[in-house]
Backbone as ProteinMPNN parsed JSONL, in Angstrom:
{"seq_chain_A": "XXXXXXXXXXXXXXXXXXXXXXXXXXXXXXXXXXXXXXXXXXXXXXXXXXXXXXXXXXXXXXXXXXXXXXXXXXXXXXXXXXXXXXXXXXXXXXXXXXXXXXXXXXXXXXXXXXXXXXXXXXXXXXXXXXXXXXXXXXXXXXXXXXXXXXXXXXXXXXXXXXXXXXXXXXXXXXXXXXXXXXXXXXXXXXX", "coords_chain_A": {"N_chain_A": [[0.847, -1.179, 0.0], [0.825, 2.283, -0.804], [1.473, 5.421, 0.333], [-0.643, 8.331, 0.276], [0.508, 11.514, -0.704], [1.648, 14.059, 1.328], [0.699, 17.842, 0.421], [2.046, 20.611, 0.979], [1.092, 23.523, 2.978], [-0.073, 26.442, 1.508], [1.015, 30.046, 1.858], [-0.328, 32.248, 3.546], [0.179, 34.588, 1.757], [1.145, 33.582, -0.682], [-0.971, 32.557, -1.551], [-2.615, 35.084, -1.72], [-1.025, 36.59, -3.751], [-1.772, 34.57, -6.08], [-4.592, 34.651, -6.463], [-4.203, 37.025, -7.435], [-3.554, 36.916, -10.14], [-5.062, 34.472, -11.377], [-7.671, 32.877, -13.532], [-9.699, 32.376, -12.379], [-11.755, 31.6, -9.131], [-10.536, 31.164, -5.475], [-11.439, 29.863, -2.981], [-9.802, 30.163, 0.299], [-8.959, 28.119, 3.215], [-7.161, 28.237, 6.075], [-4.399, 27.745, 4.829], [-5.032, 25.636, 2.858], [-6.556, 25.73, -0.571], [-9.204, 26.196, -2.439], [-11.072, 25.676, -5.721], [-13.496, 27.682, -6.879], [-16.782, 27.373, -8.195], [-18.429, 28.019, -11.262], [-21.15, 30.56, -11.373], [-24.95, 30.172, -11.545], [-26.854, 31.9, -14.076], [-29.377, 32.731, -12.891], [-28.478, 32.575, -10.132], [-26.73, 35.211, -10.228], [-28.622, 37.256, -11.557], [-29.641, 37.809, -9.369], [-27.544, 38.42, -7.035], [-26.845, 40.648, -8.311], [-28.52, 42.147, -7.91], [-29.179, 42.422, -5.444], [-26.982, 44.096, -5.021], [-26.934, 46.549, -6.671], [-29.27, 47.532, -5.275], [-28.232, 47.92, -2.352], [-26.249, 49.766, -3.576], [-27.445, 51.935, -4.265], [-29.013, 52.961, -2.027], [-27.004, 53.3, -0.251], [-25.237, 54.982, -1.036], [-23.5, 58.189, -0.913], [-23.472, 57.973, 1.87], [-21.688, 56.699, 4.786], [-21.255, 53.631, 4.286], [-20.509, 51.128, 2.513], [-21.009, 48.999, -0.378], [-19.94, 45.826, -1.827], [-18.879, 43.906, -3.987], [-18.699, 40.109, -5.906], [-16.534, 40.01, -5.794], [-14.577, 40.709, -4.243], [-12.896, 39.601, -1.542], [-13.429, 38.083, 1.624], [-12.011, 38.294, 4.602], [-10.958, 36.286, 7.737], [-9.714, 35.698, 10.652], [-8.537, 33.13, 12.81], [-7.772, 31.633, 15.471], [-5.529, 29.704, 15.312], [-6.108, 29.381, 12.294], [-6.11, 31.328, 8.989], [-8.587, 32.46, 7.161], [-10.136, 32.832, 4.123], [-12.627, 33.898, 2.323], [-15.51, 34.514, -0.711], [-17.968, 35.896, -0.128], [-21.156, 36.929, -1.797], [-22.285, 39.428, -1.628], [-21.275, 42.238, 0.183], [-21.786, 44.275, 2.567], [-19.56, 47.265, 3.738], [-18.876, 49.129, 6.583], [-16.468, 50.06, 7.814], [-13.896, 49.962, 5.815], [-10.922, 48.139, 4.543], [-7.369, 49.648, 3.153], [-7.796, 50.836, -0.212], [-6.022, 49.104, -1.781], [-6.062, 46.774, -1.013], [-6.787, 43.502, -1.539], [-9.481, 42.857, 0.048], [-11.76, 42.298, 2.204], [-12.036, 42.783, 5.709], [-13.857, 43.69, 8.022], [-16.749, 43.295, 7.418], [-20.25, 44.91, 7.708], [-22.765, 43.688, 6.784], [-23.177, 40.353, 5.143], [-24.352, 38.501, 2.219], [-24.896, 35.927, 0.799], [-25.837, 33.251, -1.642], [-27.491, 31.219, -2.12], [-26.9, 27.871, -3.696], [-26.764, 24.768, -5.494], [-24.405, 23.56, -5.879], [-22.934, 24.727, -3.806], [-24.88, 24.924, -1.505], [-24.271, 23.564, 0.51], [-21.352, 24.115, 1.945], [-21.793, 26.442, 2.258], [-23.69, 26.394, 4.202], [-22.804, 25.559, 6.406], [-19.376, 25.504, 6.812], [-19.646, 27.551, 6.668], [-21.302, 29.11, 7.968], [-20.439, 28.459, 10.711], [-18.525, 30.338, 10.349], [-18.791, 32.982, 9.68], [-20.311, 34.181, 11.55], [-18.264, 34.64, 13.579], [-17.191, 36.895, 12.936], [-16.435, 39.76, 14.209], [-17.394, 42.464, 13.489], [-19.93, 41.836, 12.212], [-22.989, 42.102, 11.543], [-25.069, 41.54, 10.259], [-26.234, 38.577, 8.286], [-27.152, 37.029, 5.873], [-29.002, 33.999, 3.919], [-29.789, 33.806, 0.605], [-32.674, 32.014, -1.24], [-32.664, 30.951, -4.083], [-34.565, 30.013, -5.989], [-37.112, 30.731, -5.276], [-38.623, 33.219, -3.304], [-37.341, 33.578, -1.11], [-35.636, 34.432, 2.06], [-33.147, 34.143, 4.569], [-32.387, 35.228, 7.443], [-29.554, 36.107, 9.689], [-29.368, 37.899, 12.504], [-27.033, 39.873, 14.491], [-28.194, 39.726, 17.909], [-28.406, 41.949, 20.544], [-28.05, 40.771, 22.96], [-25.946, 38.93, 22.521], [-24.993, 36.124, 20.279], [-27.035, 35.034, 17.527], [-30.22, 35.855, 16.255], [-32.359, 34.267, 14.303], [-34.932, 35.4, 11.627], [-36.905, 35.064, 9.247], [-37.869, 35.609, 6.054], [-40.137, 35.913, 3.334], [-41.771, 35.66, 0.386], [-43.118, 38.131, -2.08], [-44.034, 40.659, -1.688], [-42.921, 40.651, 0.648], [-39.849, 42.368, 3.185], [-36.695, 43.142, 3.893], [-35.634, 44.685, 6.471], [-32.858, 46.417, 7.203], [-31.666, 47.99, 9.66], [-29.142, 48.56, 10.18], [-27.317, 49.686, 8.597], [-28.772, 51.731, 7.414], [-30.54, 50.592, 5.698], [-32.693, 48.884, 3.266], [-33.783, 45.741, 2.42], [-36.538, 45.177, -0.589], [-38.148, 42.095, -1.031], [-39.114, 42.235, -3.556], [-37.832, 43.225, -5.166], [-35.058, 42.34, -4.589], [-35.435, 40.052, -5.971], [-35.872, 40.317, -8.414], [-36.447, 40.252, -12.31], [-36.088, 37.739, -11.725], [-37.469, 34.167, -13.292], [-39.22, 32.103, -11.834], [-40.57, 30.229, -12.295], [-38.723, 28.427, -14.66]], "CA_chain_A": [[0.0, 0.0, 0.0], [1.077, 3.2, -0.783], [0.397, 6.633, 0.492], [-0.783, 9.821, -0.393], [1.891, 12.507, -0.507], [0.533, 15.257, 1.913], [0.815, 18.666, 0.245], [2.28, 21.638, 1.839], [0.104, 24.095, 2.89], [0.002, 27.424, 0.855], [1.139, 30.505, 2.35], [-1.5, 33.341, 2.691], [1.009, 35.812, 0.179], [1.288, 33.152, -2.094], [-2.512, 33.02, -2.053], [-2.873, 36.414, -2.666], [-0.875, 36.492, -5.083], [-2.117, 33.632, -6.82], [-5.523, 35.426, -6.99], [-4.04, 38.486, -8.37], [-3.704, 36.485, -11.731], [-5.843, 34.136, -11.702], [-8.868, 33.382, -13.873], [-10.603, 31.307, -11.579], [-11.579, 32.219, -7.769], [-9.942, 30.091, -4.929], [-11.35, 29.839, -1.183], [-8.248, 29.592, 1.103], [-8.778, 27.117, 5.043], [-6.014, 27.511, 6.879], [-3.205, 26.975, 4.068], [-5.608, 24.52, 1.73], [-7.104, 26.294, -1.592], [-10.484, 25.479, -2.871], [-11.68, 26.674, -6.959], [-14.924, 28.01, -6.893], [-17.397, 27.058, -9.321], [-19.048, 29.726, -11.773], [-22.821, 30.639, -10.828], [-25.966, 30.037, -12.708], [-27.381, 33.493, -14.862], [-30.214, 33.04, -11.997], [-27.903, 33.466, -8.828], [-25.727, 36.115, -10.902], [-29.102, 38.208, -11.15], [-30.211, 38.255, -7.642], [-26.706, 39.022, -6.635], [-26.715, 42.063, -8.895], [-29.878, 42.733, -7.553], [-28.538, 43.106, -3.763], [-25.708, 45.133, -5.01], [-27.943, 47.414, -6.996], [-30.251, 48.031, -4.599], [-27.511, 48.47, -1.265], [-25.435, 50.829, -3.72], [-28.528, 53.106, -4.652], [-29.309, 53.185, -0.543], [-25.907, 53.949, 0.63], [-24.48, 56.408, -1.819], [-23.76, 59.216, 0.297], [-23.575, 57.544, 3.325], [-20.474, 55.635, 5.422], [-21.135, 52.223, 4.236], [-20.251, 50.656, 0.766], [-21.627, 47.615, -0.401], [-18.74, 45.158, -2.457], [-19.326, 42.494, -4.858], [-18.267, 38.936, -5.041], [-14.81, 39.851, -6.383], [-13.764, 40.704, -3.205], [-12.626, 38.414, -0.576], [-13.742, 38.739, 3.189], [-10.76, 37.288, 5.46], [-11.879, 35.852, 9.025], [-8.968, 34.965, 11.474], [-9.328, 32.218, 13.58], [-6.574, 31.349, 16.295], [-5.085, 28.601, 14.296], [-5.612, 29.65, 11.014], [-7.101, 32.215, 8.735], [-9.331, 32.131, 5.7], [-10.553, 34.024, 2.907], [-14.182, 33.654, 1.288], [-16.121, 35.631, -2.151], [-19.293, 36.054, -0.276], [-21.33, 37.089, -3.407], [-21.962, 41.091, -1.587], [-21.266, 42.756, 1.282], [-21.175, 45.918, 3.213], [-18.563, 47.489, 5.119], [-18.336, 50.624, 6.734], [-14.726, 50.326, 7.693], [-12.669, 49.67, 4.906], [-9.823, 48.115, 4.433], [-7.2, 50.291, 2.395], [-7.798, 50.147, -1.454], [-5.336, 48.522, -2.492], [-6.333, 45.146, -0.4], [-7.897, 42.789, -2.439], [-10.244, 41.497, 0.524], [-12.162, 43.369, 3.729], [-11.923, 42.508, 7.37], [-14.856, 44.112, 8.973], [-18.004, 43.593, 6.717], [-21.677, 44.593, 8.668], [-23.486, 42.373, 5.738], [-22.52, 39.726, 4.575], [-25.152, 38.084, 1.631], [-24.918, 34.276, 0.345], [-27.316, 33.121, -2.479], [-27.283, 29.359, -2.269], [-26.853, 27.272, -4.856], [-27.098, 23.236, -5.23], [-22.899, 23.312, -5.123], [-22.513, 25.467, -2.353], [-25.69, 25.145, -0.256], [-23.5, 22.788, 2.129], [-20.12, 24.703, 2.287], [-22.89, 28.036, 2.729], [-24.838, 26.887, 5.433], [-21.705, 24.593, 7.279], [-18.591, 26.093, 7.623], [-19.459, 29.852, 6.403], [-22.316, 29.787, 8.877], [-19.958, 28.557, 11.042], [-17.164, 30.651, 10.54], [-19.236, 34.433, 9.705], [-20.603, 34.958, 13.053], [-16.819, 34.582, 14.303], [-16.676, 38.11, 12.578], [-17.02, 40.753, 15.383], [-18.664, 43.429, 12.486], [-20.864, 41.099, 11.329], [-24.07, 42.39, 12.257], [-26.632, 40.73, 9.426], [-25.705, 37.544, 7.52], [-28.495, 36.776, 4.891], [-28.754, 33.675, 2.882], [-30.95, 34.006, -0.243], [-32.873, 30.829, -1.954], [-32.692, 31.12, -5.922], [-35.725, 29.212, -6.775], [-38.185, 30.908, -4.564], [-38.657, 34.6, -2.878], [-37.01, 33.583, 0.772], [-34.542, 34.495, 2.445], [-33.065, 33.451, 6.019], [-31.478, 36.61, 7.393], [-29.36, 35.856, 10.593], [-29.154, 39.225, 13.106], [-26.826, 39.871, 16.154], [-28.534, 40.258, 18.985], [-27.613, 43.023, 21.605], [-27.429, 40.041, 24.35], [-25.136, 38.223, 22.166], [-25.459, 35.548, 19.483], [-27.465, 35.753, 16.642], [-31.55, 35.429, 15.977], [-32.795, 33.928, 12.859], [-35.328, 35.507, 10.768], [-37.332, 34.369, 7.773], [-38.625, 36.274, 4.964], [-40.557, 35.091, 2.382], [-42.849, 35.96, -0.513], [-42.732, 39.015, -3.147], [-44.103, 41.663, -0.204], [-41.636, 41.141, 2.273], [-38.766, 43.806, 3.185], [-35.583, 42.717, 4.732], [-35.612, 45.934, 7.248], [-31.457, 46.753, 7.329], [-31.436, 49.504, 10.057], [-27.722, 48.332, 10.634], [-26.514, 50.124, 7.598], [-29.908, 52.299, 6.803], [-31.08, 50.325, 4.078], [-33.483, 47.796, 3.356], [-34.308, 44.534, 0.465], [-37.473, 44.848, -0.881], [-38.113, 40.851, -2.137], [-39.77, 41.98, -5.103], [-36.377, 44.088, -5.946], [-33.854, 40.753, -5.213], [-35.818, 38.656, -7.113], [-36.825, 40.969, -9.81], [-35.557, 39.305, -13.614], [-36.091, 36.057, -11.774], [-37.71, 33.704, -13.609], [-39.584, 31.253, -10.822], [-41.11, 28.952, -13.716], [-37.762, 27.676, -15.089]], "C_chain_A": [[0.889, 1.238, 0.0], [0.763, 4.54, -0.188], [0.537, 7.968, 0.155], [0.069, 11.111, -0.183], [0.913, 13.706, 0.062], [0.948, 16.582, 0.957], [1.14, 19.885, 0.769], [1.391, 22.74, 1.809], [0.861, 25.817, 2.363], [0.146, 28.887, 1.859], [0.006, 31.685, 2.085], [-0.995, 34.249, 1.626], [0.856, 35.304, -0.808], [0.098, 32.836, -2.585], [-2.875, 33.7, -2.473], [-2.568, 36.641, -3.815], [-1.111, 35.959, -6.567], [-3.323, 34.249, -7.569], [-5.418, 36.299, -7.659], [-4.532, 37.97, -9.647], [-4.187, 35.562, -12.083], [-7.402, 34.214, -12.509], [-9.941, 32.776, -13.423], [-10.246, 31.545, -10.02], [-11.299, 30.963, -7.154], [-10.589, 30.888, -3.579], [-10.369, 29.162, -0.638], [-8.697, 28.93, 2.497], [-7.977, 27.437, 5.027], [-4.865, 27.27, 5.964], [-3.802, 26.029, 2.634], [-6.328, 25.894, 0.998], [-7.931, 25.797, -1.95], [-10.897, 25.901, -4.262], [-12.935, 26.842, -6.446], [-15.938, 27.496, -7.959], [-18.031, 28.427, -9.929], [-21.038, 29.34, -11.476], [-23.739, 30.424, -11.771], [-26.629, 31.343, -12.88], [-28.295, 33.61, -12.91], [-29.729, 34.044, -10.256], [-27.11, 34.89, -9.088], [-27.136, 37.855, -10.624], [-29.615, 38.395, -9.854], [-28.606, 38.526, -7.154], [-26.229, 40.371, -6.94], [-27.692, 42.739, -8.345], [-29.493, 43.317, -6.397], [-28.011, 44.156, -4.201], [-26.494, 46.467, -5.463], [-28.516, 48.185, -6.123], [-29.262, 48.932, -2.908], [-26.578, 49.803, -2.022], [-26.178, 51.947, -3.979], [-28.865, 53.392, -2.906], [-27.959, 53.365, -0.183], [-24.992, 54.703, -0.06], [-24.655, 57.807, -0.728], [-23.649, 59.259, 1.651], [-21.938, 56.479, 3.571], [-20.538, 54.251, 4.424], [-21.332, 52.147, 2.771], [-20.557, 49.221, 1.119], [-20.107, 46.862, -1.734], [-19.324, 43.821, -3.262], [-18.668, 41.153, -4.736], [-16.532, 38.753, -5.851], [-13.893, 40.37, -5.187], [-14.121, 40.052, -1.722], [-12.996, 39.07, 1.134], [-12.717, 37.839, 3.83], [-11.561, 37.333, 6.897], [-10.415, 35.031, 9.658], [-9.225, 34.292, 12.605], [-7.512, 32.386, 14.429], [-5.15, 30.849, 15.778], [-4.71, 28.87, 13.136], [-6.484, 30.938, 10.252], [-7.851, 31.488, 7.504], [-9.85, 33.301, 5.012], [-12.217, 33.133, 1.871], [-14.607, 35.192, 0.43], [-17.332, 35.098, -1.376], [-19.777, 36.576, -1.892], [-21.853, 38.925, -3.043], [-21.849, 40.939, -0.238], [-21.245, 43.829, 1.883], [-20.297, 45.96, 3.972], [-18.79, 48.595, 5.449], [-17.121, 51.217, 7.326], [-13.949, 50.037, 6.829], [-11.535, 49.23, 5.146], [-9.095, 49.141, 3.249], [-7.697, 49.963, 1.083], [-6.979, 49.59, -2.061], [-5.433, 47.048, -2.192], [-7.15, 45.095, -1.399], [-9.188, 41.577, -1.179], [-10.787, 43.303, 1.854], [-12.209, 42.405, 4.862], [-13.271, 42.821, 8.232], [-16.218, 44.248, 8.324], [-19.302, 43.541, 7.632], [-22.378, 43.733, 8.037], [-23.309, 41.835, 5.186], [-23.789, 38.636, 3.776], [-24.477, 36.466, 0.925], [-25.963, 34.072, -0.696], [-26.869, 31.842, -2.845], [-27.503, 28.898, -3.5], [-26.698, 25.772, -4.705], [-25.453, 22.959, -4.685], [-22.235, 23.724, -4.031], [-23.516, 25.889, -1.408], [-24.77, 24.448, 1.088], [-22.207, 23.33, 2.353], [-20.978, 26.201, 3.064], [-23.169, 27.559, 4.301], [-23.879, 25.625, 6.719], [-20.865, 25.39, 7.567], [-18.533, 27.481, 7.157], [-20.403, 29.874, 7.764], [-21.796, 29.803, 9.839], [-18.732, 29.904, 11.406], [-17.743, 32.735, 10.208], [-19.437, 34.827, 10.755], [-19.315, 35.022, 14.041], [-16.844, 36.479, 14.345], [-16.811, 39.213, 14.013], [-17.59, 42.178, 14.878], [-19.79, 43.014, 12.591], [-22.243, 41.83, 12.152], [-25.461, 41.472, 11.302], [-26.001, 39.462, 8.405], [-26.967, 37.049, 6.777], [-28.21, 35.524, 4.008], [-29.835, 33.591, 1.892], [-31.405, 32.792, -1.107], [-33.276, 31.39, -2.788], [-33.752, 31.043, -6.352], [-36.484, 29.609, -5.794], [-38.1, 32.092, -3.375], [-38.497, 34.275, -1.138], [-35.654, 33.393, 0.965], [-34.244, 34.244, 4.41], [-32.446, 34.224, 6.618], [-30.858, 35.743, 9.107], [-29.089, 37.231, 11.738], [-28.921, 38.984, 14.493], [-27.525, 39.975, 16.94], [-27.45, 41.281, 20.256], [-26.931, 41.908, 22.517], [-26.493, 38.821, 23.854], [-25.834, 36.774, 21.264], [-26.067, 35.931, 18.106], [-29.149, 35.054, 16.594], [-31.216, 35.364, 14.537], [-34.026, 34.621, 12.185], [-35.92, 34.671, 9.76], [-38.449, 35.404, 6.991], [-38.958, 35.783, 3.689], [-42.159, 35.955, 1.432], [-42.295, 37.584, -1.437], [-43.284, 40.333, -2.472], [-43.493, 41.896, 0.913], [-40.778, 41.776, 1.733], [-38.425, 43.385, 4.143], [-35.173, 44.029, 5.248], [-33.582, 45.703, 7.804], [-31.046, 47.696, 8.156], [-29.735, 49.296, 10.539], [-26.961, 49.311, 9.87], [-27.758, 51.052, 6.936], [-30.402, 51.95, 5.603], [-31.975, 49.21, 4.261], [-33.541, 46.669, 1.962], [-35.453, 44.193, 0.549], [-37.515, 43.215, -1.658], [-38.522, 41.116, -3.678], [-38.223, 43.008, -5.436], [-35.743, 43.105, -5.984], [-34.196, 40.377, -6.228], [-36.505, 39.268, -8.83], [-35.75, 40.371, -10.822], [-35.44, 38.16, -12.956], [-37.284, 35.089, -12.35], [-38.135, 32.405, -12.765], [-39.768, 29.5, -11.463], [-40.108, 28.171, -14.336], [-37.021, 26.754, -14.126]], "O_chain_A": [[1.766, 1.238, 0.864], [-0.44, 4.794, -0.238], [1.548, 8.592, -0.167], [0.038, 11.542, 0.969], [-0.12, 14.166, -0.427], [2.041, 16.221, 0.52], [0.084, 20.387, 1.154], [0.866, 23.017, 0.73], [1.953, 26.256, 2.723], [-0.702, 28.89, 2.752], [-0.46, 32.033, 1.0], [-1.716, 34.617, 0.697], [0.528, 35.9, -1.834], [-0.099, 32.78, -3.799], [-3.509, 33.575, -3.521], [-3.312, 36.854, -4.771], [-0.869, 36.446, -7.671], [-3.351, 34.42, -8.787], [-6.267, 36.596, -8.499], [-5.564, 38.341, -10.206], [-3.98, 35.368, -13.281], [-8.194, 35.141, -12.339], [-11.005, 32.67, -14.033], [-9.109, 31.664, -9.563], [-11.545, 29.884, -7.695], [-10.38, 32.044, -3.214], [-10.027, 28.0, -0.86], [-8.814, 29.972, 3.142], [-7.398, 27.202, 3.966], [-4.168, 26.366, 6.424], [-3.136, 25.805, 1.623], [-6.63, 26.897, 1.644], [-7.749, 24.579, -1.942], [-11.299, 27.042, -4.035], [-13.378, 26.1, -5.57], [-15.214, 27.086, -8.866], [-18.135, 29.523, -9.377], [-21.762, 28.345, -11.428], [-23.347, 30.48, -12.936], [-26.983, 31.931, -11.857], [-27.911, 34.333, -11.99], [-30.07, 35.052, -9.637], [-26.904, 35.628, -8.124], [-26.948, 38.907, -10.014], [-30.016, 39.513, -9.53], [-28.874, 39.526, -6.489], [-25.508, 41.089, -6.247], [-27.668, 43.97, -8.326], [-29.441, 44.539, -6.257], [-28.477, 45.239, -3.846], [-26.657, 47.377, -4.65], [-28.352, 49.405, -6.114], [-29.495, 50.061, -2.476], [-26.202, 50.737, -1.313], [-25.583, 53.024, -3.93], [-28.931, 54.616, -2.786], [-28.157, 53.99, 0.859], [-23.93, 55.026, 0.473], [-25.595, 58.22, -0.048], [-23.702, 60.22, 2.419], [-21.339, 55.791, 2.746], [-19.497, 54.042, 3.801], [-22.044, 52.829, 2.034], [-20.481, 48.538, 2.141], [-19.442, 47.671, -2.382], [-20.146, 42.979, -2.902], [-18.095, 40.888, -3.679], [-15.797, 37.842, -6.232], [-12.664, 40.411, -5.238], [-15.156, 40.015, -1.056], [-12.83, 40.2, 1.594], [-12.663, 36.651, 3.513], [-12.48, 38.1, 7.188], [-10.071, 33.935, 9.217], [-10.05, 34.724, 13.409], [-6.505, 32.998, 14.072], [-4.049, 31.398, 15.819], [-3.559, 28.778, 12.708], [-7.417, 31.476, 10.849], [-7.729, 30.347, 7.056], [-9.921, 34.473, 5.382], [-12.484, 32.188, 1.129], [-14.296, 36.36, 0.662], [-17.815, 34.025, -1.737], [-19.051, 36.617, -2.886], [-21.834, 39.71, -3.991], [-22.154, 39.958, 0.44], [-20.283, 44.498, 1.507], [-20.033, 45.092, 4.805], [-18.972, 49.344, 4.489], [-16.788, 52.401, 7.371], [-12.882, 49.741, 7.367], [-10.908, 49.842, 6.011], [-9.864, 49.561, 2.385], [-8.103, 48.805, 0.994], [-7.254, 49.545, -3.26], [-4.981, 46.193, -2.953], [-7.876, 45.903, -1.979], [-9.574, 40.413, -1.288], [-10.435, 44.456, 2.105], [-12.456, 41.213, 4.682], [-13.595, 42.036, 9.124], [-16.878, 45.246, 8.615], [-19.577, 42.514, 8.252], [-22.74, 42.795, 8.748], [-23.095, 42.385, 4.106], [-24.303, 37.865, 4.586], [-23.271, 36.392, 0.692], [-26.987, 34.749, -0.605], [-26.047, 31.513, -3.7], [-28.232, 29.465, -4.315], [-26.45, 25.478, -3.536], [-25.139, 22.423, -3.623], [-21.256, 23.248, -3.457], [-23.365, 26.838, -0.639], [-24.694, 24.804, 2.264], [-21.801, 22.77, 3.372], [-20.728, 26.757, 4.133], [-22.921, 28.204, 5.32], [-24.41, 25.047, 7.668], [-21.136, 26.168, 8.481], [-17.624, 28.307, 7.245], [-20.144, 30.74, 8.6], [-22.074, 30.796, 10.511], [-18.271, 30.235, 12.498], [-16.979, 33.631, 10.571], [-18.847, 35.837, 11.136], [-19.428, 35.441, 15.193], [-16.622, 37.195, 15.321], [-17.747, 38.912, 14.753], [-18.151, 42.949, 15.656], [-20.702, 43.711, 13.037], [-22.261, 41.983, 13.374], [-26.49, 40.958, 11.74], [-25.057, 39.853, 7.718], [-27.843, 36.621, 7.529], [-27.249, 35.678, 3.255], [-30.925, 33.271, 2.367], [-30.492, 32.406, -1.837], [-34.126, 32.272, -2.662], [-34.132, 31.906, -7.143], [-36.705, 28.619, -5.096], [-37.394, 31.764, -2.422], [-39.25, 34.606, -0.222], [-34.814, 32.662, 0.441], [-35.128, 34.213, 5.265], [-31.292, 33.932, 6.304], [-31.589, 34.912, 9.646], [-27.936, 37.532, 11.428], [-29.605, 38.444, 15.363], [-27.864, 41.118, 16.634], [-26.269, 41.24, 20.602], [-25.741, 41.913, 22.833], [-26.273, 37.859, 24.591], [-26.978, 36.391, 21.509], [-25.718, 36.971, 17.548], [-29.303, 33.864, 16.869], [-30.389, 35.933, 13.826], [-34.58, 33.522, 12.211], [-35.401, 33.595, 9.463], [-39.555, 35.795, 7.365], [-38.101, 35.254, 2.98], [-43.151, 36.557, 1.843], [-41.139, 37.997, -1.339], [-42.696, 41.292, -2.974], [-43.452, 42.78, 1.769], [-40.594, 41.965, 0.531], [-39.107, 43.149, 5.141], [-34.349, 44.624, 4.554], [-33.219, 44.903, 8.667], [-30.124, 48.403, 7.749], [-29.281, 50.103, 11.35], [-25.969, 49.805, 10.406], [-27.667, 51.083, 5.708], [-30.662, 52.694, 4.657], [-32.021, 48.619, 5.339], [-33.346, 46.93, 0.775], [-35.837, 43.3, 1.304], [-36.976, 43.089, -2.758], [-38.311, 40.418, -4.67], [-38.135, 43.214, -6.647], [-35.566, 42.605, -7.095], [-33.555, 40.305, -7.276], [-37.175, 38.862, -9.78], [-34.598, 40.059, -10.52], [-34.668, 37.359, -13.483], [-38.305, 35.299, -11.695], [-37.358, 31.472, -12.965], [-39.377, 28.354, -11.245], [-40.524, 27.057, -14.653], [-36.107, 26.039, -14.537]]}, "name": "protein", "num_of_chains": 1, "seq": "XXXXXXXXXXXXXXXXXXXXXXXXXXXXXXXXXXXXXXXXXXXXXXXXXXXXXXXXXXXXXXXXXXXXXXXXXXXXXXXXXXXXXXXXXXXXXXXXXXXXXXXXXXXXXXXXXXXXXXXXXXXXXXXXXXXXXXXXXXXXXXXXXXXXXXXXXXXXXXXXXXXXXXXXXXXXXXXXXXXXXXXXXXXXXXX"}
């Protein structure tokens, strides 16, 4: 029997760097690299949709909303990591020249069949680590609901559920709100 040659684990620089020129996104664990897969048109428009809608509500105001080309880092004791939520807000910035933010208040997800179980396992896990984090939302594709998760003052986080083409994901974290019929608008339910 033979065995499997372990692989050395990747340094976060040479991660970064890797991403610079890459044409394909990589989630970093701890040293291990992951590709991403590319999204279906469907999740693509409801992710434009968030962004849309948080950059028309916070123009003018502290908080910027970010797309899924930039990386949110999350240090753990042990190790760090780097995830492409698909948007987010911050209202601290990292400089511009980072290719990632540190302190995002919203952090949005829009599940998908390949990454409902990495989504709702070790991100769900590993977002509320954040000490920003104030709203963590994940959005289902195929049907006007979303699962919003929100700090509580006394610590932790409550769950939420919004659902149907009349609900409004009330954002007073960042003064903004998601009308459902705005996410899901150009979605196509029937296909």
């Amino acid at each position: 029997m033979t065995a499997l040659a372990k692989s050395e684990p990747i340094s976060i620089e040479d991660y970064l760097a890797g991403e610079e020129v890459s044409d394909v996104k990589h989630e970093y664990l701890g040293g291990t690299v992951h590709a991403m897969a590319g999204a279906t048109n469907r999740h693509n428009i409801i992710a434009m949709n968030a962004l849309g809608l948080l950059f028309g509500q916070l123009r003018g105001k502290p908080c910027q909303p970010f797309n899924s080309d930039t990386k949110v880092r999350i240090k753990f004791p042990d190790q760090t990591r780097f995830y492409y939520p698909d948007a987010m807000v911050v209202c601290a910035p990292n400089p511009a020249e980072d290719h990632f933010q540190d302190r995002p208040v919203v952090l949005i997800e829009v599940l998908s069949e390949s990454t409902r179980r990495t989504d709702l396992g070790e991100k769900l896990d590993a977002y509320p680590t954040i000490p920003s984090l104030e709203v963590l939302l994940y959005v289902e594709p195929d049907t006007p609901y979303v699962t919003v998760h929100r700090r509580r003052a006394a610590g932790g986080f409550a769950i939420e559920h919004h659902a149907g083409l009349d609900a409004v994901i009330p954002l007073p974290e960042i003064e903004a709100e998601l009308p459902l019929a705005d996410l899901f608008d150009r979605v196509d339910f029937a296909s």
